[in-house]
Residue, then its C-alpha position, 0 to 999 in steps of 0.5 A: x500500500x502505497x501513496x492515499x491508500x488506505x491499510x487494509x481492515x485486515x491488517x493488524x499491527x504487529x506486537x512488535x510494531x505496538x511496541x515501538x510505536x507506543x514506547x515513544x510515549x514514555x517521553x510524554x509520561x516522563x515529561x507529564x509526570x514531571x510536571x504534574x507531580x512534581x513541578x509545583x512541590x518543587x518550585x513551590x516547596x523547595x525552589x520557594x516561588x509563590x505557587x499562584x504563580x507556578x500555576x500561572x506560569x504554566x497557563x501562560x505556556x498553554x495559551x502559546x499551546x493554543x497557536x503552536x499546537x495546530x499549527x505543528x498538527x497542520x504542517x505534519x498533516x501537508x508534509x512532504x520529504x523522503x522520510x514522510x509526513x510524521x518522522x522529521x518532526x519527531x526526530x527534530x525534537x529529541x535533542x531539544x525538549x531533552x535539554x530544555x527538560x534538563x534545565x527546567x531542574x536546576x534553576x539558577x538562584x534569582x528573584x522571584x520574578x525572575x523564577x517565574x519567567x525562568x519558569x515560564x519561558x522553560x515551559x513553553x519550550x518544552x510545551x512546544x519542542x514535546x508537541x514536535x514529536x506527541x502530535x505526530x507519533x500519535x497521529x501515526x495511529x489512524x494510518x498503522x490501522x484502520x480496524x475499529x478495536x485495534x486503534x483502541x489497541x495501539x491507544x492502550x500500548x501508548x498510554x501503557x508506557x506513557x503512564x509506566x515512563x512516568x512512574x519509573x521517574x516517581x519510582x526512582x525519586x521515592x526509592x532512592x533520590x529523596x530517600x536523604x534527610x530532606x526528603x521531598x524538600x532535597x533540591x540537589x534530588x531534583x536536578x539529579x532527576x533532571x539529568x536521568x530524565x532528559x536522558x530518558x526522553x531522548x532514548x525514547x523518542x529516538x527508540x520510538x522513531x527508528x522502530x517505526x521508521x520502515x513503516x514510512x513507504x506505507x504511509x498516507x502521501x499529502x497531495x499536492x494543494x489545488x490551491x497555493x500556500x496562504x494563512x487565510x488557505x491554512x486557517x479555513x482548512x482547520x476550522x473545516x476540520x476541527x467543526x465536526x460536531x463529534x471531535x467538539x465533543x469528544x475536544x471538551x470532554x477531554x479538556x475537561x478529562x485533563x483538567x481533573x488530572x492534571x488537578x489530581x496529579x499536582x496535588x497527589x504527594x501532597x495529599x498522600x504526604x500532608x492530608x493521609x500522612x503516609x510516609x516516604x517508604x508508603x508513598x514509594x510503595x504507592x508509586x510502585x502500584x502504578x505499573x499494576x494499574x497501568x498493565x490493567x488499565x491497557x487489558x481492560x480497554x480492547x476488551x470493553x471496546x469490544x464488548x460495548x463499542x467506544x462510547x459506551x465503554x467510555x461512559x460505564x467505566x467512567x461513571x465507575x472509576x470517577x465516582x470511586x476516585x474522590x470517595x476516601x477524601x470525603x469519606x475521610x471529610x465525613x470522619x468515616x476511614x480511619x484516622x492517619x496511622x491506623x494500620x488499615x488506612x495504607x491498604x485500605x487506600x492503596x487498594x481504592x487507587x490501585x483499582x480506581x487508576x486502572x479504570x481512569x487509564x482504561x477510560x482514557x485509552x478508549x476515549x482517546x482512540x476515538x480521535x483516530x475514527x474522526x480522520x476518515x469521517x473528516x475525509x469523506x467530508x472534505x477529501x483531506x485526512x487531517x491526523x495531524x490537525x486531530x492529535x494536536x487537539x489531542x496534544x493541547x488536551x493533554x497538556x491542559x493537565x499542566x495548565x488550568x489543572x495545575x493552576x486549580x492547584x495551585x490557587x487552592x494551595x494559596x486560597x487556604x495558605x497551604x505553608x509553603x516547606x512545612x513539614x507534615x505534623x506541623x499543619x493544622x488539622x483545619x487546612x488539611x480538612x480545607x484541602x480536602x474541602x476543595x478537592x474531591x467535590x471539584x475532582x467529581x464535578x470535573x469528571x462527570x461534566x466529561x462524561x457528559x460531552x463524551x456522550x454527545x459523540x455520534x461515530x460508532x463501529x458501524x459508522x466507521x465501517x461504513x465511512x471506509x466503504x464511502x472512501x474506498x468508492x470515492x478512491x475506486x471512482x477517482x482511479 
């Protein structure tokens, strides 16, 4: 198959290929889990600025998001060298986003001021070298495969070593760089965690794109435009893309999605270090979980996408996982689990997670791989396949987990003035019960309003086979 055609229904990726293709992600992962993890308890715990401002920081990088992010979508999309319309842009971004991802750990001593706009500056970089490569890394998922289930598939293999890239990092600085006297408070922990980390983005972004290198002759060949290169050309094309009702949809029940993870992720050490006072040791046997719910999490997406279709899989396991995830906080808010120190509190909390992420990684695997369905309905449409355009929305979704996210969290710290490097048996019982005040009822309310706009998506299994059918006759007819 070469040129506009499409991959037969019939052929499946191979393990092999999932593989490679999917352990790219670990980039993402380690980028993600950096920022949603540990970002504002470093600048704002260790490093001292003022957490608003972490917050605002990294909403600042997402709004130069909003214009880079479709822009590198659209130019992936009409790409057109020897190596194809993906793989340039992901081999162009290995070097930079590891560098600047190393500097984002060893900040100079400076004002305050000057910390946010290192910060800032430093967050857009990374935002916009990471987007080089996630926007068409992922965009390679309609054009490996065109079956309904396996799409799914090759999602959960991304999320899989997305999700175990960045708890390796969580792994390593609970195991063995915050094991000091400092603990989490250990700056010299943190730019050793930089190193390793930038190391880690680099081998797996190359990885990634020399794994799927020799898929490049059978990839999707961008015309040559009918009309010359313009902004007006550019703009009108996107806006054609990105109006099908499905994609705005499923476009906010995603941002909505990240916006409760990212707000969850940005204040878990702090909820299991501050609110539950789980110690070190516990908190490293947390992280050490995540590979079971990730592994889980991967299994349980292909079967349900087979047993219910991708919407309804997407909303049964939702209702059960976000209705799951904020009940030991208020629960705990209620005085109903047991106190901090209670020998059953640790398992008791461990297990709930554990079970609960599953879900969640399941939940996003499904939803996300109903993008790659909307490339061929947007083809039978306008005669344009527009991946790149579709995973840069994608991208920007994801990568909310770091702005409105991590500013909810950030405003919540400041709102009940969270002490900034205090230790845990020094804050009082009121601000944590505050903490947990915010938290839940925001992280349930976030997550049910996705719901609700993943169930306005129209594209079902027999849609998509039958946008397939319509394809193959527009193709036979033109040939």
């Amino acid at each position: 198959m070469r040129g506009g055609a499409l991959i037969d229904a019939q052929d499946k990726p191979s393990v092999w290929l999932k593989l490679a293709h999917g352990s790219g992600s670990a980039a993402f992962g380690i980028k993600n889990n950096g920022f949603d993890y540990f970002l504002l308890l470093f600048y704002g715990t260790v490093v001292g600025l003022e957490p608003g401002l972490v917050g605002l920081a990294l909403l600042i990088a997402l709004v130069a998001d909003a214009l880079s992010d479709p822009l590198v979508g659209y130019w992936s999309d009409n790409l057109r060298s020897r190596w194809g319309r993906r793989h340039p842009f992901m081999y162009a971004s290995a070097i930079p986003v590891a560098l600047s991802y190393f500097l984002l750990w060893d900040p100079p001593e400076l004002s305050q001021m000057g910390l946010f706009v290192y910060l800032t500056v430093l967050a857009v970089m990374i935002r916009t070298f990471i987007t080089f490569y996630e926007t068409p890394s992922s965009a390679l998922i309609p054009e490996l495969t065109t079956d309904y289930e396996e799409r799914t598939s090759l999602q959960a293999y991304r999320l899989f070593f997305g999700w175990a890239g960045g708890n390796v990092m969580s792994v390593l600085m609970f195991g063995i760089l915050l094991t000091g006297p400092l603990g989490m408070r250990d700056r010299e922990a943190f730019a050793t965690y930089g190193i390793i980390a930038s190391g880690l983005i680099l081998l797996t972004i190359m990885t990634s794109a020399l794994g799927t290198h020799s898929r490049i002759p059978h990839l999707h060949r961008p015309p040559v435009p009918k009309e010359p290169f313009s902004t007006r050309r550019i703009f009108r094309e996107m806006v054609e893309t990105l109006s099908e009702r499905s994609f705005l949809a499923l476009f906010l029940a995603t941002i909505l999605f990240a916006i409760a993870t990212g707000l969850s992720a940005a204040l878990t050490f702090i909820m299991l270090n501050y609110f539950w006072g789980f110690s070190e040791v516990q908190i490293f046997i947390w992280t050490c979980t995540v590979f079971f719910s990730a592994l889980l999490g991967a299994m349980i997406a292909p079967v349900a996408t087979r047993r219910m279709g991708k919407k309804k899989a997407t909303i049964v396991l939702g209702i059960l996982a976000f209705t799951i995830q904020p009940a030991p906080v208020m629960l705990r808010l209620f005085d109903l689990m047991p106190a901090n120190g209670d020998p059953l509190l640790f398992p008791l909390v461990l297990t709930i997670n554990v079970i609960d992420l599953a879900l969640i990684i399941a939940v996003t695997a499904v939803a996300y791989s109903m993008i790659a369905d909307l490339v061929e309905s947007n083809q039978v449409k306008t005669g344009r396949r527009a991946e790149g355009v579709y995973y840069a929305a994608m991208t920007f979704t994801r990568k909310t987990t770091q702005g409105f996210g991590a500013l909810a969290a950030g405003l919540i710290l400041s709102a009940i003035a969270f002490p900034t490097g205090a230790s845990p048996e020094t804050v009082s019982p009121d601000t944590l019960y505050q903490l947990g005040l915010f938290y839940a009822p925001s992280l349930l309310f976030l997550w049910l309003s996705a719901l609700f706009f993943v169930s306005r998506y129209r594209i079902d299994k027999e849609g998509h086979e039958e946008n397939l059918r319509k394809i193959a006759t527009m193709q036979g007819d033109a040939s």
